[in-house]
C-alpha positions in Angstrom: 22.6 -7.2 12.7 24.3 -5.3 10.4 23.8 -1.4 9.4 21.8 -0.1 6.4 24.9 1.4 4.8 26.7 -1.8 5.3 23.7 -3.7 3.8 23.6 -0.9 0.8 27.0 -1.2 -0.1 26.9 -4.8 -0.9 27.2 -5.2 -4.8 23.9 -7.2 -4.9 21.6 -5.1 -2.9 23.1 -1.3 -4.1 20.2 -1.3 -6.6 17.9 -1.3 -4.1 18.5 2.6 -3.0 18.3 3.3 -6.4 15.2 1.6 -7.2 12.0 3.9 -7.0 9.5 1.0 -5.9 11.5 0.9 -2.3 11.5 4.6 -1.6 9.3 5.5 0.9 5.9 7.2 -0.4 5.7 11.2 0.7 3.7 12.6 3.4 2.1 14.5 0.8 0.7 11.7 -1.3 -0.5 9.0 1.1 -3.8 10.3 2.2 -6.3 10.1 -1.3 -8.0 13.0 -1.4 -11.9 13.4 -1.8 -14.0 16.5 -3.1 -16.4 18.0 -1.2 -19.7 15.3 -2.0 -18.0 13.4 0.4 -16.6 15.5 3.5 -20.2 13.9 5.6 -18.3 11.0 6.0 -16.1 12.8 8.3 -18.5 13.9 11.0 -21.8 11.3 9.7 -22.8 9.1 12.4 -23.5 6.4 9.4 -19.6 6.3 9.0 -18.8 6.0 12.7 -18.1 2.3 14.3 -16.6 2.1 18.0 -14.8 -0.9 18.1 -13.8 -2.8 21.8 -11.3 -5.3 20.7 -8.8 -5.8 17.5 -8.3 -8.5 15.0 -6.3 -10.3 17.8 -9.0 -10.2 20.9 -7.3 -7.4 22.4 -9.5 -4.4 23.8 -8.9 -1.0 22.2 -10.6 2.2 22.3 -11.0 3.3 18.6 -13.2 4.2 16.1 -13.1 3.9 12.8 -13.7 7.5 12.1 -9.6 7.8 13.2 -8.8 5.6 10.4 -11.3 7.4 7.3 -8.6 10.5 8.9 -5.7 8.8 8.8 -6.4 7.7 4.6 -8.2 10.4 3.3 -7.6 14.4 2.6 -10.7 16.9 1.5 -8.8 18.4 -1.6 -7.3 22.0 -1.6 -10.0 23.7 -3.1 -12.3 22.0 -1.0 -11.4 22.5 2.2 -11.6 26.3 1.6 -14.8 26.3 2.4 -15.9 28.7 5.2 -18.2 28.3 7.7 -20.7 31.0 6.4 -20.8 29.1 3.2 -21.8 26.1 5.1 -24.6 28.2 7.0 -25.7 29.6 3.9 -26.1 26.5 2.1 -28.3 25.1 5.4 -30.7 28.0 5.4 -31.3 27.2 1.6 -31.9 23.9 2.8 -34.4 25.1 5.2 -36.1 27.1 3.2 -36.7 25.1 0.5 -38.3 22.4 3.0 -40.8 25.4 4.6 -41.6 26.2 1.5 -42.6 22.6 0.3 -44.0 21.8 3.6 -46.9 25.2 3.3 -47.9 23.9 -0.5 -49.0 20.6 1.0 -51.6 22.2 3.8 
């Protein structure tokens, strides 16, 4: 087979290097990224599906939790979140449920 520069130097394919819809997409900008209303669908058990075989019959060990991290990003500002944020938030959560839970009895 011949090389890639061999195969770019030919008059009728030199375009193609030039061309920006056969350049290779960027690390950077192949994962979409999501906001935070969605980040549950990165640990949610909803989202989760083992799988035992592929398309083909074959057996595989994978999830498809591997492949929702392999497409999608949480955005910059959204993954700054820290974990006392995160606990804070739950104990409002809590609360608010105690609190509707003693007006009903």
């Amino acid at each position: 087979m011949s090389s890639q520069e061999e195969i770019l130097s030919d008059g009728r394919f030199s375009c193609v290097a030039r061309d920006p819809r056969f350049w290779e997409m960027p690390e950077k900008e192949r994962k979409v990224k999501i906001d935070k209303r969605f980040r549950a669908m990165f640990h949610d058990k909803k989202f989760k599906l083992r799988y035992t075989v592929d398309k083909r019959g074959r057996p595989v060990n994978f999830s498809s939790t591997e492949n929702l991290r392999k497409f999608y990003a949480l955005s910059e500002s959204d993954s700054d979140l820290s974990e006392s944020e995160e606990h804070a938030e739950k104990r409002k959560k809590k609360r608010k449920a105690k609190g509707k839970g003693g007006t009903d009895s």
